[in-house]
N, C-alpha and C positions, 0 to 999 in steps of 0.2 A: 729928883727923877733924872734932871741933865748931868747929874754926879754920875751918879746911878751905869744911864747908857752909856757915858765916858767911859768909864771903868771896863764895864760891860766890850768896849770897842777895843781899847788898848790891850785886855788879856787875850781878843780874839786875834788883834796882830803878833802879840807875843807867841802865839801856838802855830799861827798861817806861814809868820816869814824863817822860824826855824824849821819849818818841815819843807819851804821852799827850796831852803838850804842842801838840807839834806838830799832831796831826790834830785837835785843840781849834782849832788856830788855823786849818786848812783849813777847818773849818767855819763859823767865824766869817765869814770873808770870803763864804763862800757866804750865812750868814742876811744880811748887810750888799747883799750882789747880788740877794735875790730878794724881801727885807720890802719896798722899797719897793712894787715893782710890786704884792704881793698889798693893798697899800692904798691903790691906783690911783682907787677911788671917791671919796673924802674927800679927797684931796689935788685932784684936779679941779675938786670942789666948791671950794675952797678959793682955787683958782686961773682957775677955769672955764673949762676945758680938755675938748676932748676928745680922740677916738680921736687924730687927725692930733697931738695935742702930746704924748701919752701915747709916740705911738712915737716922736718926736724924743728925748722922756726917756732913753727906753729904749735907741734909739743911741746916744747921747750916752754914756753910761756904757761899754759895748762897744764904743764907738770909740777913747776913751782907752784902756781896757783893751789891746787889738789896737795901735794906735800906740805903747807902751810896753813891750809884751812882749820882741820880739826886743832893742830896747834896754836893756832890761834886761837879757836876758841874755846881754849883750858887756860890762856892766859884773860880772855876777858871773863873769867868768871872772877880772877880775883884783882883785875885792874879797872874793870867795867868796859864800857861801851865803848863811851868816847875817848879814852887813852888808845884805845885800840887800833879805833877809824882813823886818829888825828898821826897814830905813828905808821899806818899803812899807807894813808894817804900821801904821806912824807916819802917814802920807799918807791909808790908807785912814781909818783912824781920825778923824782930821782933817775930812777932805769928808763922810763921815756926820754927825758931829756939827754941823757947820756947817751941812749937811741941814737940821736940823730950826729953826734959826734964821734960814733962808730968809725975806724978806720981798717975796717975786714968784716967778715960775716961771723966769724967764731965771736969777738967780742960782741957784734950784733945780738948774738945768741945770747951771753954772758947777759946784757943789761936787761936784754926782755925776760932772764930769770928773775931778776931782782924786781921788775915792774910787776911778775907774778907774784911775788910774795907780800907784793904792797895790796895790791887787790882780795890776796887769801886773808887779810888781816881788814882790809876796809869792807867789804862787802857785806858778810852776815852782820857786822857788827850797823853797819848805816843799817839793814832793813831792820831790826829791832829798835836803834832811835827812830824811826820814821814810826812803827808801830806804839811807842810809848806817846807819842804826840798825839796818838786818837785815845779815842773812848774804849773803854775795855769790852771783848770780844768782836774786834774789826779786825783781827788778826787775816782774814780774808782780804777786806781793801785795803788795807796798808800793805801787803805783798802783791795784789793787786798793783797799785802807786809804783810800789818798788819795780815788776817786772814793766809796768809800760814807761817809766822813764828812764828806764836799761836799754828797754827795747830802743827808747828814742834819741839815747848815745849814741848804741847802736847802730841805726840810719843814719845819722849825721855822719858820725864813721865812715860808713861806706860811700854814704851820698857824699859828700862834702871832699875826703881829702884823695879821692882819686884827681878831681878837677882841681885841688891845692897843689899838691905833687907836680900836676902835669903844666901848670902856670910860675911856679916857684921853685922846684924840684921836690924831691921825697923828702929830704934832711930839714930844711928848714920849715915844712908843712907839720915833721914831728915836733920838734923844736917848739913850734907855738902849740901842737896840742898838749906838753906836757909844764907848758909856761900859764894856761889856761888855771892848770890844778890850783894855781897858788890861792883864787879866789877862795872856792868852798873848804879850803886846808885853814886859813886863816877863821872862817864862818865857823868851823869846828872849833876851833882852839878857842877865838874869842865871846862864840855867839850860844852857841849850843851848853845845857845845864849842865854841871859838872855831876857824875859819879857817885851815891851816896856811896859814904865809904860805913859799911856796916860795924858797928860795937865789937871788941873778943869776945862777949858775951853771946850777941844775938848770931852771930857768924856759923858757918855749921862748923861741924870739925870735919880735920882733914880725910876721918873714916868716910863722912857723910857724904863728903864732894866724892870720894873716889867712888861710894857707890854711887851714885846717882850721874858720874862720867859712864859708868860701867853699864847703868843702866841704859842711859841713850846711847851706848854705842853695840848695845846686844839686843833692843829693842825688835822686836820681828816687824812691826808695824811700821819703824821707821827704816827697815831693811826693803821695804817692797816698793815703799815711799822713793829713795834711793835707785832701786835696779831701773823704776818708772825713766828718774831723772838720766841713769844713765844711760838711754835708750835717748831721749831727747838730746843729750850731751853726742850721741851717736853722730844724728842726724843734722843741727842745727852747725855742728863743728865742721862737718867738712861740706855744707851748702857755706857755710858765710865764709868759709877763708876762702872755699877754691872756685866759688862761683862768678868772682870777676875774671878771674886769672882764664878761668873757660868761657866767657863768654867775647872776652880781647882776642882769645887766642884761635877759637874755632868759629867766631860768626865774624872776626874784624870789625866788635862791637867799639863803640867811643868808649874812652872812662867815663864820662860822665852819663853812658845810659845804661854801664855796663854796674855801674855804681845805683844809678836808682833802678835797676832789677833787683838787685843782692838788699836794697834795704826795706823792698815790699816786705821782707821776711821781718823787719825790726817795726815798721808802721802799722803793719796789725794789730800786734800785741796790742799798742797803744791803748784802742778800743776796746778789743776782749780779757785784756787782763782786769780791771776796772770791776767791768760787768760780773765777768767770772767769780771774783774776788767780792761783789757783794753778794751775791748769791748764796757763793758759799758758806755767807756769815750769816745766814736765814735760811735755807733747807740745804741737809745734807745730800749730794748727790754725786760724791766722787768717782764712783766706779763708773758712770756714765759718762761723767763729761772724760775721765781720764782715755775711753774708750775711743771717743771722738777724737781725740786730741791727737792718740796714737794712730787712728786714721790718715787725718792728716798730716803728719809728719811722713810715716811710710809711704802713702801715695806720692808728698812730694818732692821725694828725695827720689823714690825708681822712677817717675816721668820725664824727670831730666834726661833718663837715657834715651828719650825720641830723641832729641837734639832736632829739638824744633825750637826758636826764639820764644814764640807766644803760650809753648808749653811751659818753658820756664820761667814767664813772670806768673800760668798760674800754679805752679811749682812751690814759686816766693811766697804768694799767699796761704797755703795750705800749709807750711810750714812756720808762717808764723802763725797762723789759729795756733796748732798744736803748742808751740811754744807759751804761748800764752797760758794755755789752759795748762799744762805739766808744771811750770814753775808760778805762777800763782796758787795754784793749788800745792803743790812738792812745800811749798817754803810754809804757807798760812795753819797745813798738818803737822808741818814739823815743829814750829812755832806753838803750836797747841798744846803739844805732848811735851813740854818739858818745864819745868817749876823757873818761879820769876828766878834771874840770873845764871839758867842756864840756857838760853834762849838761843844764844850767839853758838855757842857749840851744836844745839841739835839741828840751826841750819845750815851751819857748817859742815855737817855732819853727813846732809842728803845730798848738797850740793857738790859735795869731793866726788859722790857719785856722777855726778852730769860731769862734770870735771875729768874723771877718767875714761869717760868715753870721747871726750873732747880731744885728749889724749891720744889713744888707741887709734880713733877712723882716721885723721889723717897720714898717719903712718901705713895704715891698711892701704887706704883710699889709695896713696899712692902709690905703694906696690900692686895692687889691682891695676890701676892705670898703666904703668909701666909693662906689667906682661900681659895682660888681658883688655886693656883700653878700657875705655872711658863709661863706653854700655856697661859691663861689665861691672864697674865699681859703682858706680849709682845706683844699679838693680840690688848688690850685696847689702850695701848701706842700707837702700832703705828698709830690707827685708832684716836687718840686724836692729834698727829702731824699735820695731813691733815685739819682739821675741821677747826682751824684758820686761813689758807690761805686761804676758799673759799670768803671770805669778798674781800681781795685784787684782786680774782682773775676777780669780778666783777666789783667793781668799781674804782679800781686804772686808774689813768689818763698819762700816760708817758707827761715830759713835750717835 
C-alpha cells in the first residue's frame, strides 16, 4: 500500500513540476513582450524618440511575431513541440539580451525582431505541452493556465521593470530579463518528454499534411475565431504599450504607479482565465461569454479618453476580463478543432490574428494621436475592438 502511494506521489510530481516549468516559461515570454514598452520613457530619452518611433517599436516585435507564427507551426508538425519551444525560446532569449546592448534605435528595432520570432515559435507550441500534461478534454483549463500565466509575465513586465529601469537604467533591467530565460530553456531541453517521433509507416503523407494545413487555414470557424482575437489583439496592444508612456506623460504619474495601472490589465486575467477555461470544458457558452468579453474590452479602451486617473485603472480592469475571456476561449477552440499534431499550427493560426491587430493599432494609435490627439484615438481603438466580434457573434455554431 506504502509502494503503492509512493508511486502514486512520484508520477503526480512527475506531471506538477513539468507543467510548472512550462507556464514559468509562458510567462517569461510575456515579461520579455511587455518590459520593454512599460520603459518606453528612458529608452526614448535615450534614443530620442518619440510617440511615432515608439509604435514602430512596437510593430516591429508583433510583426515578426505574427510572420513566424503559422511557420512555425508547419515546422512543429514535423519536428514536434518541444524542438520547437526549446529553439524559440533560444531566439527569444537572444534578441533581449542583445536588446540591452543596442547601440541606436534601428538596431533596437533589428533585435526586438529576432525576440519576435523566438516567441512565434515558443508560444503555441508551450500552450499545447502544457495542454498534454492534463487529462484529455481540459483543453479549456490548460489555455486557461496558459492565458493567466501570460497574463502574470505580463504584470511583472509592467509592474516590475519600470521601477528596474529607473533604479538601475533600461539596458541592464533588459539585460537580466533576457538572462532569466536561460532557466525554463534549460527545463525544456532537459526536463520536459521528448517528441514521439512517428513510424514512415504510421506518419501521414505529405498529401495528407497539406490538406489538413489547408484545412485549418480555410477553416470558417477558425476564421471568426481569429477576426474575435484580432479585435482583442486591437485593443489590449495599444492599452499595454502606450499606457505607461500616457500616464508619465499626461498625469506626471511615478513608474511605479504608472506600471501597476497598466498591469491591472495582466492581473485579472489571472483569475478569470482559469474559471473561464473550466467552464468551457463543461458547458458550451461561447457566444456569450465572447459578448461580454468584447464588452469590456471596447468600454475600456474608449474611457480612457475621459483622461481621468481613476477612470483608467477601471479601464485596466475591463480590459483584462476581456482579455481573459477572448484568448482562453480563441486558443482552448482552436485547440479543439484540429487532429493530435496539428495543434501548434491551428493556434498559431488564430493568434497571428491578435498579433495583427497588435500590429496595426499602434501604428493607427499613433497617427490618431499625432493629428487628432489622444480622445480621438482611444474612442477609435476601442470602437475598432468590437467590430470584429460581430461576425462571431452571428454565426458562430457551439459544438
Amino acid at each position: 500500500m506504502e509502494d503503492t502511494e509512493g508511486t502514486a506521489t512520484k508520477a503526480n510530481l512527475a506531471r506538477v513540476f513539468p507543467l510548472a516549468l512550462l507556464v514559468f516559461a509562458e510567462a517569461m515570454i510575456a515579461v520579455n513582450q511587455t518590459n520593454v514598452s512599460s520603459i518606453y520613457l528612458p529608452i526614448s530619452k535615450t534614443f530620442n524618440q518619440g510617440v511615432y518611433g515608439l509604435g514602430i517599436l512596437t510593430a516591429t516585435f508583433f510583426f515578426s511575431y505574427g510572420l513566424f507564427e503559422i511557420p512555425g507551426g508547419i515546422l512543429a508538425i514535423k519536428s514536434g513541440p518541444k524542438r520547437l519551444a526549446a529553439l524559440g525560446f533560444a531566439l527569444n532569449m537572444f534578441g533581449v539580451i542583445a536588446s540591452s546592448f543596442s547601440p541606436c534605435f534601428s538596431i533596437l528595432i533589428l533585435f526586438r525582431f529576432v525576440a519576435g520570432i523566438g516567441a512565434a515559435f515558443a508560444f503555441p507550441t508551450l500552450l499545447v505541452l502544457i495542454v498534454r500534461q492534463l487529462k484529455e478534454g481540459s483543453e479549456g483549463l490548460g489555455s486557461g493556465w496558459t492565458v493567466g500565466w501570460t497574463s502574470l509575465g505580463a504584470a511583472v513586465g509592467l509592474l516590475v521593470w519600470p521601477v528596474l529601469a529607473q533604479v538601475e537604467g533600461w539596458r541592464p533591467s533588459v539585460l537580466v530579463a533576457g538572462a532569466i530565460e536561460i532557466i525554463p530553456l534549460m527545463g525544456i531541453i532537459v526536463l520536459i518528454g521528448g517528441d514521439k517521433i512517428k513510424s514512415k509507416k504510421s506518419s501521414p503523407s505529405f498529401q495528407n499534411s497539406l490538406a489538413e494545413i489547408k484545412k485549418i487555414l480555410t477553416s470558417r470557424r477558425l476564421f471568426l475565431i481569429g477576426l474575435v482575437l484580432f479585435g482583442a489583439g486591437e485593443a489590449y496592444g495599444v492599452f499595454s504599450n502606450f499606457i505607461v508612456y500616457f500616464l508619465e506623460g499626461h498625469f506626471g504619474t511615478a513608474p511605479a504607479i504608472a506600471g501597476f495601472v497598466a498591469a491591472l490589465s495582466s492581473v485579472v486575467p489571472i483569475i478569470v482565465s482559469p474559471l473561464i477555461g473550466r467552464s468551457h470544458d463543461k458547458i458550451r457558452r461561447s457566444r456569450l461569454y465572447f459578448f461580454f468579453g468584447a464588452i469590456g474590452m471596447c468600454a475600456g479602451v474608449g474611457i480612457v479618453a475621459i483622461h481621468n486617473f481613476n477612470v483608467v485603472i477601471l479601464a485596466s480592469l475591463a480590459i483584462g476580463f476581456g482579455t481573459g475571456v477572448f484568448f482562453t476561449l480563441g486558443f482552448a477552440l482552436a485547440k479543439g478543432a484540429s487532429q493530435i499534431g496539428y495543434e501548434s499550427l491551428s493556434v498559431a493560426w488564430v493568434d497571428t490574428f491578435s498579433l495583427m491587430g497588435t500590429i496595426i493599432s499602434p501604428i493607427v494609435f499613433s497617427f490618431l494621436v499625432l493629428d487628432f490627439g489622444y480622445f480621438t484615438g482611444w474612442i477609435t481603438i476601442g470602437v475598432a475592438s468590437f467590430v470584429p466580434v460581430v461576425p462571431l457573434l452571428i454565426l458562430f455554431k457551439e459544438n
